[in-house]
C-alpha positions in Angstrom: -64.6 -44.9 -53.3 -63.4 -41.7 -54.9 -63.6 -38.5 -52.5 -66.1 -36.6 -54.5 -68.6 -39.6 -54.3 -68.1 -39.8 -50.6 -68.4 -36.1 -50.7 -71.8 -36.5 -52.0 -72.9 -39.1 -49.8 -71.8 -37.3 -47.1 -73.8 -34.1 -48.5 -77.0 -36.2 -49.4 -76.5 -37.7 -45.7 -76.6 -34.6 -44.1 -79.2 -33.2 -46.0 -81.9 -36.6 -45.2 -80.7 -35.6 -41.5 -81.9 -31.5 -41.6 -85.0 -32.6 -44.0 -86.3 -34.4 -41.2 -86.5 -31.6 -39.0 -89.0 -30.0 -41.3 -92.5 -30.3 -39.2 -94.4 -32.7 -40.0 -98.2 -33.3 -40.3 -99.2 -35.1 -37.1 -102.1 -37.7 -38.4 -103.0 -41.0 -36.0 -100.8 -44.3 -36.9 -98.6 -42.5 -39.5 -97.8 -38.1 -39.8 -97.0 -37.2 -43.3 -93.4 -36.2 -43.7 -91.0 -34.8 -45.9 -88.0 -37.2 -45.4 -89.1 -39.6 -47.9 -88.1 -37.0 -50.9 -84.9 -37.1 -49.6 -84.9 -40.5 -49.8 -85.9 -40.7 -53.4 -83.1 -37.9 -54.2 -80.8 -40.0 -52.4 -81.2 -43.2 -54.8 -81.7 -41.1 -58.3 -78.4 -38.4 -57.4 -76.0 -41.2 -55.9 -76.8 -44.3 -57.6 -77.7 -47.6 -56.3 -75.4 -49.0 -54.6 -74.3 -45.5 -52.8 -78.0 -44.7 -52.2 -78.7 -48.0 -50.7 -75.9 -47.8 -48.4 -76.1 -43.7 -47.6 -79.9 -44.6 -46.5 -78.6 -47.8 -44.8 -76.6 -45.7 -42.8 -79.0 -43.0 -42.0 -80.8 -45.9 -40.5 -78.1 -47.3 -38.5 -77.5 -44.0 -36.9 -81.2 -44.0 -36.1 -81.0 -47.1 -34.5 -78.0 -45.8 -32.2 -80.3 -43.7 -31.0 -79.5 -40.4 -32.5 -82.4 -38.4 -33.5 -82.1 -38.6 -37.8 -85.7 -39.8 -38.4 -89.0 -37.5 -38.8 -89.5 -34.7 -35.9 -85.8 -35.9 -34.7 -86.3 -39.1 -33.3 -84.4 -42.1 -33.6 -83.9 -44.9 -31.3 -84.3 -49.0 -31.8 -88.4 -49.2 -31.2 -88.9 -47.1 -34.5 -88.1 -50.0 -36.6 -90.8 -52.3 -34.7 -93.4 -49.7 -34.5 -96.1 -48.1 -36.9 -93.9 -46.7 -39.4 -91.5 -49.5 -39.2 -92.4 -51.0 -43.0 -91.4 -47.2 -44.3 -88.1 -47.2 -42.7 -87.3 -50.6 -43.8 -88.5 -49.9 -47.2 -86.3 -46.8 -47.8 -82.7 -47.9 -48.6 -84.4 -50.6 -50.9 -86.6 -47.8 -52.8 -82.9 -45.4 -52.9 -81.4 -48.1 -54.7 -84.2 -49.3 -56.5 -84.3 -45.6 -57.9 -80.9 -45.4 -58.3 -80.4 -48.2 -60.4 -83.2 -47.7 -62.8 -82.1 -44.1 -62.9 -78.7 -44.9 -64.1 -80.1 -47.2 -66.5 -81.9 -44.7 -68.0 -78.9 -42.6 -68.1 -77.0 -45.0 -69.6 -79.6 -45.2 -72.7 -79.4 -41.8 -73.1 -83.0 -41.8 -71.7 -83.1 -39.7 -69.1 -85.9 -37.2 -69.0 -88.6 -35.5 -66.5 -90.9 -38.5 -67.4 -88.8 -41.5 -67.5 -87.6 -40.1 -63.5 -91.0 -39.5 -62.7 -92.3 -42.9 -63.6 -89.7 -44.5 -62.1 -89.9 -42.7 -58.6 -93.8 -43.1 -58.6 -93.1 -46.9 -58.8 -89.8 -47.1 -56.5 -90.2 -44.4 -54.2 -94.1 -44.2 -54.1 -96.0 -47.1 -54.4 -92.8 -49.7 -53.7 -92.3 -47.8 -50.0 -95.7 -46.8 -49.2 -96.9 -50.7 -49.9 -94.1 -51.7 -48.0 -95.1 -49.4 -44.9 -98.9 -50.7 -45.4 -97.3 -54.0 -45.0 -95.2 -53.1 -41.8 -98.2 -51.0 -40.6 -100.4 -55.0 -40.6 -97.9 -56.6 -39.0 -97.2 -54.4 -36.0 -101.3 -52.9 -36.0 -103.1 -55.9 -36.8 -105.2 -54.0 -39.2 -106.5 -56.0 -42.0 -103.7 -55.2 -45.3 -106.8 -54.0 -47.3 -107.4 -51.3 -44.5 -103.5 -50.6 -44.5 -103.4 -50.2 -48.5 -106.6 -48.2 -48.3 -104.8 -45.8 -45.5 -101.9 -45.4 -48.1 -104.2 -43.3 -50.5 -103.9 -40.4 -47.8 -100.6 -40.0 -48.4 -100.7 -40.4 -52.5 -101.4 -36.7 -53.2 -98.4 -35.2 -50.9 -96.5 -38.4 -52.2 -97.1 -37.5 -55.9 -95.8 -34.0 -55.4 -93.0 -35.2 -53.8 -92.1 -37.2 -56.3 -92.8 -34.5 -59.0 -90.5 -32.4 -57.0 -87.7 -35.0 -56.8 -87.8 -35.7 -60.6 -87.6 -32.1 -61.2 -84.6 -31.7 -59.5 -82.9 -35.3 -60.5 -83.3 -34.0 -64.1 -82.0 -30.6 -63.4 -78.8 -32.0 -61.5 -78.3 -34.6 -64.3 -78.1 -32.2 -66.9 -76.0 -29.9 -65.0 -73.6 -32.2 -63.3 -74.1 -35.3 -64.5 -70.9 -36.3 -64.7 -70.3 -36.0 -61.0 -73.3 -38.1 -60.2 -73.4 -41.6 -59.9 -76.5 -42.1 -61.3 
């Protein structure tokens, strides 16, 4: 791995670490958190296979116990509680995003929209149906109650990912070629 990639990683790393410091807003079951648009920057600005492993990693030091995750918690019994189907949905949406964004950028396709679509699938629906699926399992609420729960979060999630395309396009066009994306 060249040194600026893992330069970046190591940026992206830090920055998914400080993001999840921001408050969040405490609801019952699940709060509403920032950390997951660092998650979808992660994939779109480092690629696939350096998102997936940078998030991987975020998650590993969460599971040592060091306090990476929302509100500065971490420890093993995160990934079998509420939230669990988020956390083990994010490195899958990073590369997810990642790849389909350097496909687009390969096709000379890259554009607000074409992000935008592709976070709203990747980093939207694909984590946030993953964490209604984690949230059955470890809740026993029926999966149509869980998906149903979901639609709380679509608004902040939208903006989010609004917000991320915004600034994947901007980076692109500025320094794309230091991106792996």
């Amino acid at each position: 791995m060249k040194t600026r990639h893992l330069t970046l990683s190591a940026i992206v790393l830090a920055a998914l670490i400080v993001i999840a410091y921001i408050p969040i807003i405490p609801l019952p079951l699940v709060p509403i958190t920032i950390q997951n648009l660092g998650i979808m920057l992660a994939g779109a600005l480092l690629g696939g296979r350096k998102g997936f492993i940078t998030v991987a990693l975020l998650l590993l030091l969460a599971m040592l116990g060091l306090p990476v995750l929302t509100g500065g918690s971490g420890g093993f019994v995160r990934f079998f509680g509420a939230t669990a189907g988020y956390l083990w949905a994010y490195p899958v949406g990073a590369g997810l995003i990642g790849f389909s964004v350097a496909k687009l950028k390969q096709l000379n396709r890259l554009n607000f929209l074409s992000v935008l679509v592709i976070i709203l699938v990747f980093g939207v629906l694909f984590i946030d149906g993953m964490g209604a699926i984690g949230l059955t399992l470890v809740t026993k609420m029926p999966l149509s109650k869980s998906l149903f729960l979901q639609l709380t979060y679509m608004p902040g999630d939208v903006i989010k990912a609004i917000v991320a395309s915004t600034i994947t396009v901007a980076l692109h066009t500025r320094f794309g070629k230091f991106l792996n994306a």
